[in-house]
N, C-alpha and C positions, 0 to 999 in steps of 0.2 A: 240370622240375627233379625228383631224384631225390633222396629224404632217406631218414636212418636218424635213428629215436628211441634217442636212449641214457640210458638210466636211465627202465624202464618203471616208473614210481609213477601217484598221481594226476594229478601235472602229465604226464608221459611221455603219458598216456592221453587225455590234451584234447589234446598235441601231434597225436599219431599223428590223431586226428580232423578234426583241422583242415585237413592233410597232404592228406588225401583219397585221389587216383591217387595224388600225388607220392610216400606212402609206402614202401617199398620191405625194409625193415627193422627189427628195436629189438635193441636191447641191453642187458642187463643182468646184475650177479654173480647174483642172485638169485633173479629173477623166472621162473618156469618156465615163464612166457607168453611171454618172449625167444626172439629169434629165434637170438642169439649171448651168449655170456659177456663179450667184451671185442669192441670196435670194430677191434680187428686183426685180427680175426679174421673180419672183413667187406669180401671182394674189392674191392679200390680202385674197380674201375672200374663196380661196380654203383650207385654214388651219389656225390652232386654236391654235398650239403650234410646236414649234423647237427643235430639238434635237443636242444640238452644238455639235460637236465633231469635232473640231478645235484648231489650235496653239495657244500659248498664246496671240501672238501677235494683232490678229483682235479683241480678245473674248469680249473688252470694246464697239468697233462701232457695233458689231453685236448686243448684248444683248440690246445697246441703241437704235438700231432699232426696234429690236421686243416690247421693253419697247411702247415706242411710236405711235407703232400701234397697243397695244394691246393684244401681244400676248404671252403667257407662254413662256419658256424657262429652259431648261434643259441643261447644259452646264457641260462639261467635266473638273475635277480639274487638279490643281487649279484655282481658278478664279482668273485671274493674271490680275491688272490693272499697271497703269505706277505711281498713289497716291492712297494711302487711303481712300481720298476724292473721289476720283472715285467711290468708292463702297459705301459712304453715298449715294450719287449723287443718282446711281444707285436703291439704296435701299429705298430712298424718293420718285422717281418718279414712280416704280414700284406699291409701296404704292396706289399714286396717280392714280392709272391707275386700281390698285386690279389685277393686272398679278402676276405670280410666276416665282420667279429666283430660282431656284434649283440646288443648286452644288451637280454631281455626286459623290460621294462616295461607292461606290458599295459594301465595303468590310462591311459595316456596317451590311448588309442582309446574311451575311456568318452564317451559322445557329452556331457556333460555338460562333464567336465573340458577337451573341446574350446570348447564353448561358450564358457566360462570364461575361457582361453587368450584369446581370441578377443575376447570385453567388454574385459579388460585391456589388451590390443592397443590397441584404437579409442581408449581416453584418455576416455572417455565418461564414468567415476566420478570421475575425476579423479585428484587427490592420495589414494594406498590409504594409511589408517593404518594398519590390522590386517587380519593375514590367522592365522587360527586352522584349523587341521585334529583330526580324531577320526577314528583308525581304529579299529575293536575287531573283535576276532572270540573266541568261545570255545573255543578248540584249548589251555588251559592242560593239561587231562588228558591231549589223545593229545602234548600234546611234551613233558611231560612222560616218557611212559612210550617214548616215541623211545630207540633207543640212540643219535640224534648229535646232532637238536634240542637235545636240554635242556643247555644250557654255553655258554660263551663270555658275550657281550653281549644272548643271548636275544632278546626282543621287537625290541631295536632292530636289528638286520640284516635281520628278518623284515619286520617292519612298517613302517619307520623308514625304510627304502632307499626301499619306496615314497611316504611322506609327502615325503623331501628331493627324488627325482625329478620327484615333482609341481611340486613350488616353483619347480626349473628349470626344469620345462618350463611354467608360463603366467608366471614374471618375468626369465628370463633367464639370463645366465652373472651373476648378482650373487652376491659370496659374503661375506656375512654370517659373521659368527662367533656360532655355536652356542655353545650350554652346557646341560649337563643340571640341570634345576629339581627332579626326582622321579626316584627308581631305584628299585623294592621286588621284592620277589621274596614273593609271595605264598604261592603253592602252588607255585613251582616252585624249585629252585636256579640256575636264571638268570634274571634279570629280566623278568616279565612285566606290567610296568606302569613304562613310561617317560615323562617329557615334557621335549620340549628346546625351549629357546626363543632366540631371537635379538632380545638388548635395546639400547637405546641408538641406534638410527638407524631409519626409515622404508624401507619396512613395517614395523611390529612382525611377528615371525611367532612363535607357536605352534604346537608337533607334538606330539600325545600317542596313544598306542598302549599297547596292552594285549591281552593273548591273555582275559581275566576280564569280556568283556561278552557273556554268555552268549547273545544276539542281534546276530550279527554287524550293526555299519554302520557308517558313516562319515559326518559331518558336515564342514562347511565354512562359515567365516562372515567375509566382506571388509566391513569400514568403510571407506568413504572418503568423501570431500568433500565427492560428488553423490550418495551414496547407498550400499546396501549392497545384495550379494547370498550368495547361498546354494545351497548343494547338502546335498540329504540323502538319504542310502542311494545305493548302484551296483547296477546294472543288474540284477549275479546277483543282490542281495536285491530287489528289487522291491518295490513303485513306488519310482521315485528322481525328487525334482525339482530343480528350478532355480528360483530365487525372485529376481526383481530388486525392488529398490523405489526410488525417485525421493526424493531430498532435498526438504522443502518447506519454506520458508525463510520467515516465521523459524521457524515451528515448525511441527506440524502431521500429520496421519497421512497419511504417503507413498502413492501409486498404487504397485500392486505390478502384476508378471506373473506366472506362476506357469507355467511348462512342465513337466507330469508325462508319467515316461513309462514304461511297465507290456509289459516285451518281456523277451525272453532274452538274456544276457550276448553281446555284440555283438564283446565286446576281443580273443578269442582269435582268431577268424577274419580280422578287420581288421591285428591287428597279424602273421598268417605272410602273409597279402596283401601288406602292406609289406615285409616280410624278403624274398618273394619279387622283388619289385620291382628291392631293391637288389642282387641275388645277378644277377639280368637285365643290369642296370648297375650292375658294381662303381663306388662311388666309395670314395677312399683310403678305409680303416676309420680313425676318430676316436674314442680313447678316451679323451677330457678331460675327460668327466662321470664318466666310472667313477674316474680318477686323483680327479677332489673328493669324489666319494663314498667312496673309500676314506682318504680324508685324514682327512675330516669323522668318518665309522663309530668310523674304529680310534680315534681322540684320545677322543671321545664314549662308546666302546664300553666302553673301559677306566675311564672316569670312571663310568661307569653301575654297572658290577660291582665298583667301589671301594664305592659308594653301597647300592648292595643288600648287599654283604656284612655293614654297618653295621644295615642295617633288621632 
């Protein structure tokens, strides 16, 4: 398979790596590392699929280019259109065409968050009351000082796509009704400290995100019936474990396990492995998590920057 990187950034630059042979091209307005200024500007027939790694704002005319002539596409989350019917649109003519739209998710390949997936699956903890997530990272100053970062819903599209994607991906198509508990906007004019929760029915869940935890990590904490487990830190920061522990009934201090594991970020090569896969054998492209995630974002996104504008 032959790829073009479009939009050399930092993500652009883990793409292109990942790529390996496959790579073949980048693109970008800017970047004087680019191989081209625009992707039309890149002979049809030299490549076979795209790797977007671009702002929200182009992601609809691009993807409807590649759609149209052909050619796969891997795009960076969220896939943020300006309607929802953008993404039928989208996801009919892809169909029609047998390409693959791929929305990146990277944390899904985090060998822990498989794990995870994976205990819930088996039924083993049983009944989950709570499921609580913390992502933080310290990027308040560079998006800040971003000419397109800093606006809109801020934190939540950034961080926020990935905590809701998580959710889907180790409990299902369940869709819970969110609400935002916290919106601030600290140091930034868009909010960089969010937390949405979904109350009133089992799981409880918790999402909080913030660009203000000046040591990036992420924690993770499930209650349930037979026990609780745990995830702390991913891969890129290292050590990251997995912590199960055994209900001991009637009281009592639980047997735990504890799997640490001290390697280099594993998601980005695992997950264009996968993209490659499915580009191998297109199956229809299904964008029914991107349609909830933009459902969820925009309602949330807007309630967020109502909230911060107040703080």
């Amino acid at each position: 398979m032959r790829v073009v990187v479009a939009g050399l950034g930092v993500q652009g630059y883990k793409r292109r790596k990942c790529a390996g042979a496959d790579y073949v091209a980048s693109v970008d307005p800017v970047n004087p590392d680019a191989d081209f200024c625009a992707l039309s500007q890149v002979p049809l027939a030299r490549y076979d699929a795209v790797l977007a790694c671009i702002p929200d704002q182009p992601k609809r005319e691009l993807l409807s280019y590649c759609v149209a002539h052909g050619k796969h596409v891997l795009v960076e989350k969220p896939l943020w259109v300006d309607r929802e019917s953008d993404l039928f649109e989208l996801e009919h003519k892809a169909r029609e065409r047998r390409v693959v739209i791929y929305t990146a998710y990277n944390h899904r390949f985090e060998p822990h968050f498989i794990r995870m997936r994976d205990l819930i699956a088996s039924g083993e903890l049983g009944q989950i009351y709570t499921c609580r997530m913390f992502y933080g990272n310290g990027t308040a100053r560079l998006v800040r000082e971003s000419g397109w970062r800093d606006k809109g819903a801020g934190v939540l599209p950034d961080l926020g796509s990935h905590l809701l994607d998580t959710y889907r991906f180790w409990f299902g198509d369940m869709t819970p009704s969110f609400a935002i508990t916290a919106a601030n906007n600290f140091e930034n004019l868009a909010p960089d400290h969010v937390v949405i929760a979904s109350e009133g029915q089992v799981p409880r869940i918790e999402l909080e995100m913030t660009l203000l935890m000046w040591r990036n990590h992420f924690t993770c904490d499930i209650l349930a019936e037979k026990g609780t487990a745990h995830i702390t830190s991913l891969c890129k920061w290292g050590p990251s474990s997995f912590i199960r522990r055994t209900r001991v009934l009637p009281s009592g201090r639980p047997p735990e396990t504890i799997l640490t594991l001290t390697q280099d970020d594993p998601t980005w090569s695992a997950e264009y492995a996968h993209f490659r896969s499915l580009c191998a054998d297109p199956a229809p492209t299904d964008l029914s998590n991107d349609r909830w995630l933009y459902r969820v974002l925009s309602r949330l996104g807007d309630e967020a920057m109502a909230r911060a504008a107040l703080s």
